[in-house]
LUMLO-625440 format. One line per 10 residues: number of its first residue (from 1); for each residue y negated, z, x of N, C-alpha, C. Coordinates in steps of 0.1 Angstrom, whole numbers. Example, Ala and Ser with C-alpha at 12.3 -4.5 7.8 and 13.67 -1.06 7.14 Angstrom:
% residues 2
1	57/78/132/45/78/123/33/78/132  22/71/128/11/71/137/0/79/129
***
This chain:
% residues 237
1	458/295/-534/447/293/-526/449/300/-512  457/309/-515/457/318/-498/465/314/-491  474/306/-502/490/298/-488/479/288/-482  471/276/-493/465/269/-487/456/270/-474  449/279/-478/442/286/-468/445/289/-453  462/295/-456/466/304/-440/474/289/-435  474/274/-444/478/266/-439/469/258/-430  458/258/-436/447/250/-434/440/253/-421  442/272/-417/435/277/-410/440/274/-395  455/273/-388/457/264/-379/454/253/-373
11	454/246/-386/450/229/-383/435/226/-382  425/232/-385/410/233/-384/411/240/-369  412/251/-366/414/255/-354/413/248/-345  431/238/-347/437/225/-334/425/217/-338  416/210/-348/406/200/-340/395/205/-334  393/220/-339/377/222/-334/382/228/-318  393/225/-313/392/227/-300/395/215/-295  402/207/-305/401/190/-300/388/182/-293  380/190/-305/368/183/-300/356/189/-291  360/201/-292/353/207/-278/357/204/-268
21	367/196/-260/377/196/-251/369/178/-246  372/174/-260/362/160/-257/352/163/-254  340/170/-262/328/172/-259/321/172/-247  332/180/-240/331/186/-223/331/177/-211  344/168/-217/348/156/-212/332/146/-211  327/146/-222/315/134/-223/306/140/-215  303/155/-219/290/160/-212/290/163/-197  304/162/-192/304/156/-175/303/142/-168  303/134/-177/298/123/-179/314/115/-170  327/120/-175/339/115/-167/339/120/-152
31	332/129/-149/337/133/-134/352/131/-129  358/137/-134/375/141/-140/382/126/-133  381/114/-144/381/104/-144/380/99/-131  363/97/-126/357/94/-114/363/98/-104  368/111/-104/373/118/-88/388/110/-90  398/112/-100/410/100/-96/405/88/-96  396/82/-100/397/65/-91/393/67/-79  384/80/-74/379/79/-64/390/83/-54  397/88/-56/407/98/-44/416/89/-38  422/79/-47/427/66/-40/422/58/-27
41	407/61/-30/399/50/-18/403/59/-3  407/72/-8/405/80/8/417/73/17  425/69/8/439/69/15/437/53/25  443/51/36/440/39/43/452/35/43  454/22/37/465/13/40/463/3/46  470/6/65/468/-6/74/480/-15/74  472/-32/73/485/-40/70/486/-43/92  496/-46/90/500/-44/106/497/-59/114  503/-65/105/500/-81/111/489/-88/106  480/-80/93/464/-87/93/456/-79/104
51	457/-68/106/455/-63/121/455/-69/134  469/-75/135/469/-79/147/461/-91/149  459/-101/140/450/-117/134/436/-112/138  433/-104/131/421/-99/134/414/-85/139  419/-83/151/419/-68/156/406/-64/158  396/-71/159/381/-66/160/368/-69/150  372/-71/139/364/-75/128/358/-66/127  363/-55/122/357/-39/117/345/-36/127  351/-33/141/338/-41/151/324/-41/153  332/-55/150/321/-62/153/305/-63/142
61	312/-59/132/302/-54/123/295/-44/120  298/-29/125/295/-18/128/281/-21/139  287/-29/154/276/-32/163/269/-41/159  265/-48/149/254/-59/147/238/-51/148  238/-40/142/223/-35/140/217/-29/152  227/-26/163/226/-21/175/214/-34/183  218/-46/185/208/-50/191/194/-57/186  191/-57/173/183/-54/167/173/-43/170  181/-31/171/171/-19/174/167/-18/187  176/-24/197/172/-22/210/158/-33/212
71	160/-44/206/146/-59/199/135/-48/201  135/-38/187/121/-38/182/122/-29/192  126/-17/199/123/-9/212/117/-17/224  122/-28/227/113/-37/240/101/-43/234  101/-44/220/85/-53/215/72/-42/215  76/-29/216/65/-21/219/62/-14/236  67/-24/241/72/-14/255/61/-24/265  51/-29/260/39/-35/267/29/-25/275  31/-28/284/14/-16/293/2/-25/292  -7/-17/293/-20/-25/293/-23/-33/296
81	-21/-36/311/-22/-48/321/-15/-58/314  -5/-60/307/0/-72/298/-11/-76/288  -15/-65/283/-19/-72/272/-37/-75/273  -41/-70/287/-54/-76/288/-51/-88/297  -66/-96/291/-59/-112/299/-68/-114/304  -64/-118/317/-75/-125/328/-85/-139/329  -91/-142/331/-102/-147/332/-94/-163/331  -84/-163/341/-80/-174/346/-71/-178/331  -66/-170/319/-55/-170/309/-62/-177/304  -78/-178/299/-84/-184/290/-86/-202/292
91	-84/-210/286/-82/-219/289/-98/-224/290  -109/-221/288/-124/-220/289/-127/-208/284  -140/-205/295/-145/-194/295/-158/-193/286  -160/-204/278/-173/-205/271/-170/-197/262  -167/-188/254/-168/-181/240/-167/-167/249  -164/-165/258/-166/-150/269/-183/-150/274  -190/-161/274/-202/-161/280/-214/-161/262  -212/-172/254/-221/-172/244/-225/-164/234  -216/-153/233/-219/-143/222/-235/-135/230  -235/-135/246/-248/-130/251/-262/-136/243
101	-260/-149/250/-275/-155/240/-275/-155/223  -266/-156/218/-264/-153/204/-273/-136/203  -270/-128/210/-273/-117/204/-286/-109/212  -293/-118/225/-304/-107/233/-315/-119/227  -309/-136/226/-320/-144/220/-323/-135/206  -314/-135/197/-319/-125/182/-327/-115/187  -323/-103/195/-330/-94/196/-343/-96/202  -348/-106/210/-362/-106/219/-372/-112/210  -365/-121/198/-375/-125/185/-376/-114/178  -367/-104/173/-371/-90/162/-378/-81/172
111	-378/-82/182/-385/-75/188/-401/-78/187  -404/-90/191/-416/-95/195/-423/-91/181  -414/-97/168/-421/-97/157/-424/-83/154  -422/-76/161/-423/-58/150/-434/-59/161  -435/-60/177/-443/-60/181/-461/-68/182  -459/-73/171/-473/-81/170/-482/-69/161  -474/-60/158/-481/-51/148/-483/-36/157  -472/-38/169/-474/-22/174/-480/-25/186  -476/-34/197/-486/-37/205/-479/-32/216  -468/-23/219/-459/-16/227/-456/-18/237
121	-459/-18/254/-457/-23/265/-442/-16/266  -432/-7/260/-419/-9/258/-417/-17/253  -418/-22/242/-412/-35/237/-414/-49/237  -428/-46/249/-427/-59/255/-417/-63/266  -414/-48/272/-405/-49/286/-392/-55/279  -388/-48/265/-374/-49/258/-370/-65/254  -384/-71/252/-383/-85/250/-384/-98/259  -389/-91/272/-385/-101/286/-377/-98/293  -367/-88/291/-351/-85/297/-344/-96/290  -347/-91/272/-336/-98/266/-340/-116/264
131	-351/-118/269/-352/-133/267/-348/-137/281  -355/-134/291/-344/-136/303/-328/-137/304  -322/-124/301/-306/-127/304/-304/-140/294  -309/-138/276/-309/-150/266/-307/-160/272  -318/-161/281/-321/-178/282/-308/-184/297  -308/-176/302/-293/-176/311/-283/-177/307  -278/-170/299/-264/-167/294/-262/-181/285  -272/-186/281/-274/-201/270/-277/-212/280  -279/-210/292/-284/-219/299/-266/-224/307  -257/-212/313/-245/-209/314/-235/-215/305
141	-241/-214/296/-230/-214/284/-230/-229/277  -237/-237/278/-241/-251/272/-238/-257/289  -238/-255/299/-240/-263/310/-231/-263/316  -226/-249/327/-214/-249/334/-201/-246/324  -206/-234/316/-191/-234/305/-188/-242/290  -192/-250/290/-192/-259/281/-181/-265/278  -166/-269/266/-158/-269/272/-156/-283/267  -149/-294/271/-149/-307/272/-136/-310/264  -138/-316/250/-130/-321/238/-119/-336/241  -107/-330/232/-102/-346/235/-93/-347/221
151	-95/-358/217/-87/-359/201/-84/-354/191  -101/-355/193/-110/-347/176/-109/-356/168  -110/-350/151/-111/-357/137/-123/-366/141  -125/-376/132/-135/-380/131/-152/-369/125  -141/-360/116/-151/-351/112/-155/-337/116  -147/-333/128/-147/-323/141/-154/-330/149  -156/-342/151/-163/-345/160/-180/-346/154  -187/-343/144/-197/-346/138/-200/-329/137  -190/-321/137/-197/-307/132/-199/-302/152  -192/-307/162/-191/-308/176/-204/-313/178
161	-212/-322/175/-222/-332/181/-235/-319/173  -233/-313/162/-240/-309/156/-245/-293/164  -230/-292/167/-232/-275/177/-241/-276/191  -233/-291/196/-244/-292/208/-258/-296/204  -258/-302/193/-273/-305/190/-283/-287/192  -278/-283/184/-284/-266/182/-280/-257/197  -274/-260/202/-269/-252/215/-285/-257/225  -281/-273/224/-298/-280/233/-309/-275/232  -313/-272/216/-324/-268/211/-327/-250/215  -318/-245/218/-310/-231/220/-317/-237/236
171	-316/-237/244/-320/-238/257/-332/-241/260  -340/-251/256/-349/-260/256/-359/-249/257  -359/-239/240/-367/-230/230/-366/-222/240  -356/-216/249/-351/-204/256/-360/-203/264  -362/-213/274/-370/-217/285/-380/-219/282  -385/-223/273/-400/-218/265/-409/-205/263  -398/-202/260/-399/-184/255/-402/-176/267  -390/-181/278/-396/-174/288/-408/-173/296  -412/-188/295/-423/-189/303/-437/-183/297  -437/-182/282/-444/-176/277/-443/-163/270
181	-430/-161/274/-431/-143/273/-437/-139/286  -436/-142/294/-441/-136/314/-455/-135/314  -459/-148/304/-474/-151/305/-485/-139/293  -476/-136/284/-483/-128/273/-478/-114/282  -474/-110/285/-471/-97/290/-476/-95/304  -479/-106/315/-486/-101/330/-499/-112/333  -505/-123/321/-514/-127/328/-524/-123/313  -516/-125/297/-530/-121/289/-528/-104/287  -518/-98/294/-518/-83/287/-517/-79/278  -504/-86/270/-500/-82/255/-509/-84/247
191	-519/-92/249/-525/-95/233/-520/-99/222  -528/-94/210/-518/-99/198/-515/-117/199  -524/-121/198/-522/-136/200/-512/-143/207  -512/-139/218/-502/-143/232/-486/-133/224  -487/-122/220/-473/-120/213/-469/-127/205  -477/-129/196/-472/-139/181/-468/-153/185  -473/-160/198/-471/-170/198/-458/-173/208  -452/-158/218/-442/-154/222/-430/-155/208  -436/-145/202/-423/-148/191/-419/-153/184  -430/-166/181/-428/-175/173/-418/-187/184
201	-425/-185/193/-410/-198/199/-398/-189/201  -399/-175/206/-386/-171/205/-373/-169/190  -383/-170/177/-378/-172/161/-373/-188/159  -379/-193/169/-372/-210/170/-356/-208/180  -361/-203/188/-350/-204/197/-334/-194/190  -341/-186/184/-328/-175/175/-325/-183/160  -334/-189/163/-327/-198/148/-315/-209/153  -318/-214/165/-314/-229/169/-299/-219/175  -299/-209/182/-287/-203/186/-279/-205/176  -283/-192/164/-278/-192/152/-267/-200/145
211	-276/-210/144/-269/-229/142/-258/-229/147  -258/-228/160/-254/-233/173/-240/-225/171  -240/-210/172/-232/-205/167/-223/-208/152  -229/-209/145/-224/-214/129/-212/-228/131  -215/-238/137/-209/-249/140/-196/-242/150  -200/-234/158/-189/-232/168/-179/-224/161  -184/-217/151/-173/-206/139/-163/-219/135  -174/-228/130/-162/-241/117/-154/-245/129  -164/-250/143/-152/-258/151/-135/-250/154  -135/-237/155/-129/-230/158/-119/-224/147
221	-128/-221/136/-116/-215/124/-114/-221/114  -122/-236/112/-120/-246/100/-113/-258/106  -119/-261/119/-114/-276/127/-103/-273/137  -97/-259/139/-88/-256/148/-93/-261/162  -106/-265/166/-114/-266/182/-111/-254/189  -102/-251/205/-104/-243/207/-91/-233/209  -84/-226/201/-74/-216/199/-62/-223/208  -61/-213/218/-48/-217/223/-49/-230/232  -62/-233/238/-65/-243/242/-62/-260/233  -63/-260/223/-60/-269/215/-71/-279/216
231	-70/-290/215/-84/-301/216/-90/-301/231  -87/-293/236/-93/-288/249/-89/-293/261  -94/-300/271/-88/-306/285/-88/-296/295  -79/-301/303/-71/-290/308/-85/-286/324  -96/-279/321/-104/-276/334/-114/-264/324  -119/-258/337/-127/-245/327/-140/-246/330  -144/-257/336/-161/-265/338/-162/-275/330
***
């Protein structure tokens, strides 16, 4: 047993360092390995005559990303004055003038109506500014800037006839309003009566804008009327 033993005791030895030797090997995951295939790549072997065939490949591929970056460097290099646009850029000036009556017509109806309960010679003043400029800016805007269509859908042309329909009614109502807002505020002296029946045509006229507006949204972001001068003849009257 002890010859066996002092035989055995060598040869157990030689694997248990066999396999620590591997072990090490795995648990670097082939570094060893990795760095000779890798060490090869340092070395450069230039062939002389594919060189001379193509002496600027290498190149010209290095500079490709170069003018690319110089691209997006000029695409932010705008000053202000570029990017605001003049009066004359627009190919009609009607959507620069109608958001006014869109928004002093609303205001001179919610006004009037809170005013039938407060009675407020401020808010009478606040509702014959804003039915005034209203009735101008809609008067402007349906007449001189109005912009003149050319080969519309058959069914752009029906939501078109529909906008002016409400734009007319938007003026008509406007000029109404005014004449009887002037009259409830400097000949009856804000009585309740003479308010309510101020703000009842001015609630016609904010509705008919409204409309009027609504059709001009579809003609523009459903029917493509508009953008870029598209449908549009070439004058700004």
């Amino acid at each position: 047993m002890t010859r066996k033993h002092s035989f055995f005791k060598p040869f157990i030895g030689l694997v248990a360092f066999s396999l620590l030797a591997a072990s090490s090997v795995l648990a670097h995951g082939g570094e060893k390995h990795d760095k000779k295939k890798a060490e090869p790549a340092k070395v450069v072997t230039i062939d002389t005559a594919a060189h001379a065939s193509h002496p600027a490949s290498d190149t010209i591929v290095a500079q490709q990303p170069v003018p690319a970056a110089s691209e997006h460097t000029e695409a932010h290099e705008h000053t202000p004055s570029e990017v605001h646009a003049s009066l004359s850029d627009f190919p009609n000036t009607h959507p620069l003038i109608v958001h006014f009556p869109i928004m002093l017509l609303m205001v001179a109806a919610a006004v009037l109506l809170v005013n039938i309960k407060f009675l407020r010679k401020e808010l009478d003043w606040v509702a014959t500014v804003a039915t005034l400029i209203g009735f101008g800016t809609a008067y402007l805007a349906a007449n001189y800037n109005h912009p003149h269509t050319s080969g519309l859908s058959a069914h752009a042309q029906l939501v078109l006839d529909q906008h002016d329909l409400y734009a007319e009614w938007t003026v008509y109502l406007g000029a109404v309003g005014v004449v009887v807002q002037l009259l409830s505020q400097f000949l009856f002296k804000g009585k309740r009566w003479s308010v309510a029946v101020a703000a009842l045509v001015l609630t016609g006229s904010a509705y008919a804008v409204s409309m009027a507006g609504h059709y001009g949204a579809q003609l523009v972001h459903i029917e493509g009327v508009g953008p870029q001068g598209k449908f549009l003849e070439e004058h700004h009257h």
